[in-house]
N, C-alpha and C positions, 0 to 999 in steps of 0.2 A: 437391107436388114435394119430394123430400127433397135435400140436400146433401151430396157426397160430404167425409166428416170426417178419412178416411184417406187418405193417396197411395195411387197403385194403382200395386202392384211389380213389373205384367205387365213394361214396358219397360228396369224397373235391371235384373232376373234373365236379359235377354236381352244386356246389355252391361258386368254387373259384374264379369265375368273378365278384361275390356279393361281397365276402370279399375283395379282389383285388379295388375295386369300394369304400368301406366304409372305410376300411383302406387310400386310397386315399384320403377322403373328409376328415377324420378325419387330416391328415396331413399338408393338405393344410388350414385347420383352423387353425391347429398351429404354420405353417411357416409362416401363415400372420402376426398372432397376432391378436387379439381382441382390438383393442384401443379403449378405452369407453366405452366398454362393457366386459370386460375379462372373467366376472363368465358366462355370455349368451353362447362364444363362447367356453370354455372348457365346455360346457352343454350338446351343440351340436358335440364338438370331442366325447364328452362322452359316446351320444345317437349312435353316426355309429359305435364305439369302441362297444357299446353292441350287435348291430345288429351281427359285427362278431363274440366276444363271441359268440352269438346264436347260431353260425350255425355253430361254432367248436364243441360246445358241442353235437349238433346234430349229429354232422361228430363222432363224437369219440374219437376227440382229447384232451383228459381229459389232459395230461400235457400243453400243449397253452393255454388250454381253462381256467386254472387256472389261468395261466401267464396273459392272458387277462383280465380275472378278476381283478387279483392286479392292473393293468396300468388304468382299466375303474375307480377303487376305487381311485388311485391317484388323478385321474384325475377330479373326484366328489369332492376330499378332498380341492385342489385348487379351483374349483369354488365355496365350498362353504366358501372357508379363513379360511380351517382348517387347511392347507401350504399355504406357502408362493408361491402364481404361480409367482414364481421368474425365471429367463432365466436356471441356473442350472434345475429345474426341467423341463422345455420345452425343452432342450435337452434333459434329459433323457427321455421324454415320446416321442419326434421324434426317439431316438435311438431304444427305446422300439419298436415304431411301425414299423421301418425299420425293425428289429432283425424279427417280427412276419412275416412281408412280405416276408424275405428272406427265413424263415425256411419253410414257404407256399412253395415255388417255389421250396428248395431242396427237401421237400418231392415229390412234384407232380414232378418232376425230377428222382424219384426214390431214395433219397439219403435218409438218417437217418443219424443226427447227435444227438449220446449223448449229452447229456451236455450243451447243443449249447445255450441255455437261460440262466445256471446257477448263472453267475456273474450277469449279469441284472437284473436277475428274484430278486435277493438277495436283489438289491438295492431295485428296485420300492416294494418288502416288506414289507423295512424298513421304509421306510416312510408310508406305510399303516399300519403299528404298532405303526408310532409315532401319526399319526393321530388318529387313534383308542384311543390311551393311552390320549391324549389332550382332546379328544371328553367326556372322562368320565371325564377329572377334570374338564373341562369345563361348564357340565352340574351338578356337583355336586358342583361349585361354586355358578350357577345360586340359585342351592336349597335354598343356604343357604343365599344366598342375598337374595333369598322370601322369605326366615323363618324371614329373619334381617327385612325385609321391612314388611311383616303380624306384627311382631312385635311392630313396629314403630307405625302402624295406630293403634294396638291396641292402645298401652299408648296415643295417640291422642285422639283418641274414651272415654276412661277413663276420660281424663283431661277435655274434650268439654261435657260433660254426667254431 
């Protein structure tokens, strides 16, 4: 029994004009910018960033499709101001999505590169770790300002009784 050592590109060549198309929209929302709206438009990179996630994961490509993952989750974390959608990170999510677009093209090229995500993949991460990590003081601050504040109306409640 032998081992298939290559992806097989039956499945990307039937939906890499989809990806190629949402990867595009997604980019062009972020090379604009959002002005006045910034969380709506990294909402909307977010929504075409999932759509190719989908269809990687579909395809098979469980390492992109990870890597995609982390870049949609940045990308959620900024619009909801849990990073800063500052310019350093709108380059790293335009490098992010060029990096995704190009490894598309060397694979349906026939190429396979190791490795080829692993410094990027590294960063967007780390900021998906630090958001995660923020997300839970964040919300266990909230607790306890409604424990402080349940609190507070109690002894109001006492005092007015």
């Amino acid at each position: 029994m032998t081992h298939a050592t290559e992806p097989d590109l039956g499945p990307l060549t039937w939906v890499k004009g989809e990806i190629d198309a949402a990867l595009g929209r997604a980019r062009e929302i972020l090379e604009r910018g959002c002005a006045g709206s910034e969380a709506a438009g990294l909402q909307f990179a977010q929504s075409h960033l999932h759509q190719v996630r989908g269809a990687l994961d579909i395809v098979g490509l469980d390492g992109l499709t990870l890597f995609t993952d982390a870049l949609e989750q940045l990308l959620g974390a900024m619009a909801r101001g849990e990073v800063p959608a500052d310019a350093a990170r709108h380059a790293l999510a335009l490098r992010a999505l060029a990096m995704v677009g190009n490894y598309l093209e060397e694979l349906a090229d026939g190429h396979t590169i190791p490795g080829a995500l692993g410094d990027i993949s590294n960063v967007v991460g780390t900021y998906v770790r630090r958001s995660e990590r923020m997300h839970e003081k964040m919300l266990l601050a909230i607790r306890e300002l409604g424990t402080t504040i349940a609190a507070g109306f109690a002894k109001l409640d006492a005092t007015l009784a």
